[in-house]
C-alpha positions as CSV (number, residue, x, y, z in Angstrom):
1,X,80.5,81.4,137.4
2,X,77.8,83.8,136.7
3,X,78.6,85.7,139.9
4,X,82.0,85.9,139.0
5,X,81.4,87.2,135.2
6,X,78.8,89.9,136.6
7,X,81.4,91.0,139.3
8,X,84.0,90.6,136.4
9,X,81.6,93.2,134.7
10,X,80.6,95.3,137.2
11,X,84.1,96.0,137.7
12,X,85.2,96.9,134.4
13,X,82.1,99.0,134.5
14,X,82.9,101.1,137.7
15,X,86.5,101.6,137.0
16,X,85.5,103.4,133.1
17,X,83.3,105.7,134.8
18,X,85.7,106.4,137.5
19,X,88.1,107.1,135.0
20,X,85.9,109.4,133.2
21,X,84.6,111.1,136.9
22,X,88.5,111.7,137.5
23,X,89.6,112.3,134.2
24,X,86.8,115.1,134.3
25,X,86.0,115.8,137.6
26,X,89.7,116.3,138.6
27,X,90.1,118.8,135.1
28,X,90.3,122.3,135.1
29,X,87.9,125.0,134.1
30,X,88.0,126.2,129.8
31,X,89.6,129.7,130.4
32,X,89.5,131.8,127.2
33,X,92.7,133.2,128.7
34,X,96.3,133.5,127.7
35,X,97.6,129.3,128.1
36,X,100.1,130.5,130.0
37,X,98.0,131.7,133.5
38,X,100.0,132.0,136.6
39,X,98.6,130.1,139.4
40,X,100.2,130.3,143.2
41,X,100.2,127.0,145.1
42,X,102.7,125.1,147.8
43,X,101.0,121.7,147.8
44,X,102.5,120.4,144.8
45,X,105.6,118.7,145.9
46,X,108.6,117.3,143.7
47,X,109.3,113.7,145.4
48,X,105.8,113.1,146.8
49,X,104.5,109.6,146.7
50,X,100.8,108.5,147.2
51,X,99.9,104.9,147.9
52,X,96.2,103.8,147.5
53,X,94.5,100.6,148.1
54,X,91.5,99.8,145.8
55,X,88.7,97.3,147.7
56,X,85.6,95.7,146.9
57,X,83.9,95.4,150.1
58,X,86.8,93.4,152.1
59,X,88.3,92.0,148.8
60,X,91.8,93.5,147.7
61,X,90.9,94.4,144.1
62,X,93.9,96.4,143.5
63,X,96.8,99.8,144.0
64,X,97.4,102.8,142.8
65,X,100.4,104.5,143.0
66,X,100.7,108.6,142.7
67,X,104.4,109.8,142.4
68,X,105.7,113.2,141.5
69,X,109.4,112.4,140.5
70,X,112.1,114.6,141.8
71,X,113.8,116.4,139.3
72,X,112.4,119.2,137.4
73,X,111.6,118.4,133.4
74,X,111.8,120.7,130.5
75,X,108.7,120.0,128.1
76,X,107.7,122.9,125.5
77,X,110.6,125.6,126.8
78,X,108.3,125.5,130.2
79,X,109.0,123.6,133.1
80,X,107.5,120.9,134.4
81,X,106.5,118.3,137.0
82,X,106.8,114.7,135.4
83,X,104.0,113.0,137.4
84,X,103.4,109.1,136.7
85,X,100.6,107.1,138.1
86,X,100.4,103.4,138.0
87,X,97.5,100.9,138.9
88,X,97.2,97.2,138.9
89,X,94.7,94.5,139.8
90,X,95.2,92.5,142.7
91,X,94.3,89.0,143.8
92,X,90.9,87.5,143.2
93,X,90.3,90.6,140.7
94,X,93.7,89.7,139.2
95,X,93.3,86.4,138.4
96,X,90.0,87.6,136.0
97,X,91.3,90.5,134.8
98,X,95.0,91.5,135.3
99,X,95.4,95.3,134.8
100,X,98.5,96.8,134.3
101,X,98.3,100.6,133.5
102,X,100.3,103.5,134.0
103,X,99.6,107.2,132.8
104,X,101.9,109.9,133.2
105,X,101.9,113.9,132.6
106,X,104.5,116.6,132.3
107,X,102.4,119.2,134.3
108,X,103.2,122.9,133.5
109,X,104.3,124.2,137.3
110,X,103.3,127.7,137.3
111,X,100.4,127.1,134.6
112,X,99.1,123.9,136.0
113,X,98.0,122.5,132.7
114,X,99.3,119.6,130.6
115,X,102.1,120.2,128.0
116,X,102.4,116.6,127.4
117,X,100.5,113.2,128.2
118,X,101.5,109.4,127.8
119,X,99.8,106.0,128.4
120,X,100.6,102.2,128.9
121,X,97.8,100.5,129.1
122,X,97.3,96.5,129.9
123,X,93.6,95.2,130.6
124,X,93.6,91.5,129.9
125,X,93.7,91.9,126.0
126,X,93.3,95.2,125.5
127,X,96.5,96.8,125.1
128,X,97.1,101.0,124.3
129,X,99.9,103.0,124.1
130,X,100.0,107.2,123.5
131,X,101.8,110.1,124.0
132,X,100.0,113.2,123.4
133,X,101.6,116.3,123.0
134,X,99.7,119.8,124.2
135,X,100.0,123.1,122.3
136,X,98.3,125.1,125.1
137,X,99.1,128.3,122.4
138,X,97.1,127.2,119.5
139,X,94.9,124.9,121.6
140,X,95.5,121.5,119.8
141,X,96.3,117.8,121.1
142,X,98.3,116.5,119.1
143,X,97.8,112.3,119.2
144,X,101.1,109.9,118.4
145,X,99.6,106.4,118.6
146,X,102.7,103.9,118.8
147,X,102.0,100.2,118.4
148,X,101.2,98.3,121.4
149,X,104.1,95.9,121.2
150,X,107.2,98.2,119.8
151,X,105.7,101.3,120.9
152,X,107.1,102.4,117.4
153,X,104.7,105.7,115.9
154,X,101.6,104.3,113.6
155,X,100.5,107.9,113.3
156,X,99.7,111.1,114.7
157,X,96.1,113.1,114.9
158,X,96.0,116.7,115.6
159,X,92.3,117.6,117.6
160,X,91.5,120.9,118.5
161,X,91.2,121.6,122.2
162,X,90.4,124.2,124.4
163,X,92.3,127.2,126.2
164,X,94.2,125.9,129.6
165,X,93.4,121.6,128.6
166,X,94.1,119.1,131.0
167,X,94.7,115.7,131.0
168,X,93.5,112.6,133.2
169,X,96.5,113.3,135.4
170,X,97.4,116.8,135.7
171,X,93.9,117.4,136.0
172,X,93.9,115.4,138.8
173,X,96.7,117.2,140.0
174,X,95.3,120.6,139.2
175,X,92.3,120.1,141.2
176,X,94.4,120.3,144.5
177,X,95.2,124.0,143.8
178,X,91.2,125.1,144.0
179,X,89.9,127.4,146.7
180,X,87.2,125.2,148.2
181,X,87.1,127.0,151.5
182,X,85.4,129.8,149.7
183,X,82.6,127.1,147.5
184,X,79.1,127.1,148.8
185,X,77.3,123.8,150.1
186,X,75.8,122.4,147.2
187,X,77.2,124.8,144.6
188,X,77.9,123.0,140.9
189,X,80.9,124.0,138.4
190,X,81.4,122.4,135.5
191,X,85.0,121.1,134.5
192,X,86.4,120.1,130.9
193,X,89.5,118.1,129.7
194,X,90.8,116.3,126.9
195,X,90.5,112.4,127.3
196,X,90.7,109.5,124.6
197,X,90.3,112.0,121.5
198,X,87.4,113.9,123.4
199,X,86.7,116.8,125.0
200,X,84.6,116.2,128.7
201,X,82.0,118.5,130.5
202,X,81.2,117.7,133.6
203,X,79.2,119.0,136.4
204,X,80.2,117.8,139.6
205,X,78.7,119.3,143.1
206,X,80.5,120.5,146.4
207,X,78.8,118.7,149.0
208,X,80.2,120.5,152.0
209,X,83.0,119.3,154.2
210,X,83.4,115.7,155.9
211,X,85.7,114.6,159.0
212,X,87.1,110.9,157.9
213,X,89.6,108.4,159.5
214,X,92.3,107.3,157.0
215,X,95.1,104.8,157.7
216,X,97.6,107.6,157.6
217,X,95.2,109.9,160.5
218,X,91.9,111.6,160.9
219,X,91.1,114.7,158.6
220,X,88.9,117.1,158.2
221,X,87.7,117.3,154.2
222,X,86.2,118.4,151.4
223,X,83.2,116.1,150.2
224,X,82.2,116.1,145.8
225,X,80.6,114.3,143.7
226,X,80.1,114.1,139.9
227,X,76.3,114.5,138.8
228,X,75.8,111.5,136.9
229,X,73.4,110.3,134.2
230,X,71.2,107.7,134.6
231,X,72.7,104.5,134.4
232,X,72.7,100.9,135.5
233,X,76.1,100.7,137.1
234,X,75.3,102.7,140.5
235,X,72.6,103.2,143.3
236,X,71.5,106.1,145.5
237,X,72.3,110.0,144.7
238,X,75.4,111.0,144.2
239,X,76.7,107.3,143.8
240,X,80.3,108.6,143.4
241,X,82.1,110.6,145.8
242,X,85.7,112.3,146.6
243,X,87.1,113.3,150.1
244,X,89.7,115.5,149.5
245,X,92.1,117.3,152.9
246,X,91.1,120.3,154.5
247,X,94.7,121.7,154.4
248,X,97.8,123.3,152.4
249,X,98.4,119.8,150.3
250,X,94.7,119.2,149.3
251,X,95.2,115.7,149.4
252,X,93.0,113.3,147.5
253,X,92.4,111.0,150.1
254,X,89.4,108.7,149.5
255,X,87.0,107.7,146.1
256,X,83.8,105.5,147.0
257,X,81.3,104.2,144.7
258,X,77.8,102.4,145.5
259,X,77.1,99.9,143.0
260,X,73.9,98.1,142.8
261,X,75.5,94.8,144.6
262,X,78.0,96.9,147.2
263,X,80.8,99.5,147.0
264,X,84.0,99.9,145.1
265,X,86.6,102.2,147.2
266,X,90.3,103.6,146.9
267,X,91.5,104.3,150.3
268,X,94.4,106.4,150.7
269,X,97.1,104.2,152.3
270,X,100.5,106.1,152.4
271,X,101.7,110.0,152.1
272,X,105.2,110.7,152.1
């Protein structure tokens, strides 16, 4: 049983700081530029769908699913993509903690930023529910907590923000428009976005570019990682890392990260 509770742990542990690592990591740079910023890109698709499985070693510990629904939205007089991802425990890790989440964005499509963000959360008791609403004008969040059974509105917090603010999802979203093929080996930028009331910096590092087999082909890719403080959760340098495609979709492909008892990793496992 004590295995079990410090595997129970060790999970819970891994997936907040992946969480934070993607939430950041994946968010876009704090221009002090007009909100609305025009940035070119084909990979973003309306009607894409990405399936990920999430394993602990050989155990199935859970999915993720990516999808990018069909129709164009209208959020803010700009329009949008309406982007929802969901995730769930599986198996063994289910039946200690069940997880049930799913996050979602309205994603600005020539800006890439956020214009509005909403959660669903379910981790064995913990229950949240959100929509937050972006001013990218006047640079403020604005935070409608609903209750977590009726979803009815308990109250809303404006925070101030920065120029160009992401959220967890279109930041993950926004990261597929960079220009790696012109980062150095090694280089570090530091990304921001607005997460759980809070503004994140951090610096993550280009580690170069990596060939990797996937169960949808072989690619070649772009290899980060987020620099990390010291902790107890992880071992080695650069415990966490992202493989991203080496083509026009900049597809996130694969996240590992080295615990101190073995490896936690979402494997892409479809792309249509």
């Amino acid at each position: 049983m004590l295995k079990i509770h410090q595997h129970n742990q060790q999970f819970n542990n891994i997936s907040f700081w992946i969480i934070i690592f993607l939430s950041a990591y994946f968010f876009g740079f704090g221009e002090k530029k007009s909100p609305y910023r025009i940035i070119k890109q084909d990979c973003l698709i309306p009607g894409e769908r990405i399936e990920y499985r999430v394993h602990y070693g050989f155990i199935n510990a859970g999915e993720a699913i990516l999808q990018i629904d069909s129709t164009i939205h209208t959020i803010n007089k700009r329009p949008c993509f309406k982007i929802d991802v969901f995730g769930r425990t599986k198996g063994f890790f289910d039946m200690i903690t069940t997880v049930r989440d799913n996050w979602g964005t309205y994603l600005d499509t020539s800006a890439i930023v956020s214009q509005m963000f909403y959660q669903s959360i379910k981790e064995g008791k913990y229950l949240k529910k959100e929509i937050i609403e972006f001013d990218q004008i006047n640079n403020i969040a604005l935070v409608n907590r609903l209750d977590k059974k009726d979803s009815s509105l308990i109250k809303k917090d404006p925070i101030e923000t920065l120029p160009n603010m992401q959220d967890i999802v279109s930041g993950y979203y926004y990261m597929r428009t960079f220009d790696y093929d012109t980062m150095r080996d090694n280089q570090i930028f530091t990304l921001t976005g607005f997460f759980d009331d809070t503004t994140y910096h951090v610096s993550v590092e280009f580690l170069g570019r990596d060939k990797l087999k996937t169960k949808i082909g072989d690619f070649d890719t772009f290899l980060i990682s987020p620099i990390m403080p010291k902790n107890s959760f992880f071992r080695g340098k650069n415990p966490i890392k992202a493989w991203i495609s080496d083509d026009k979709f900049r597809i996130p492909l694969k996240v590992k990260a080295e615990l101190l008892i073995g490896s936690l990793e979402i494997d892409i496992r479809s792309y249509e």
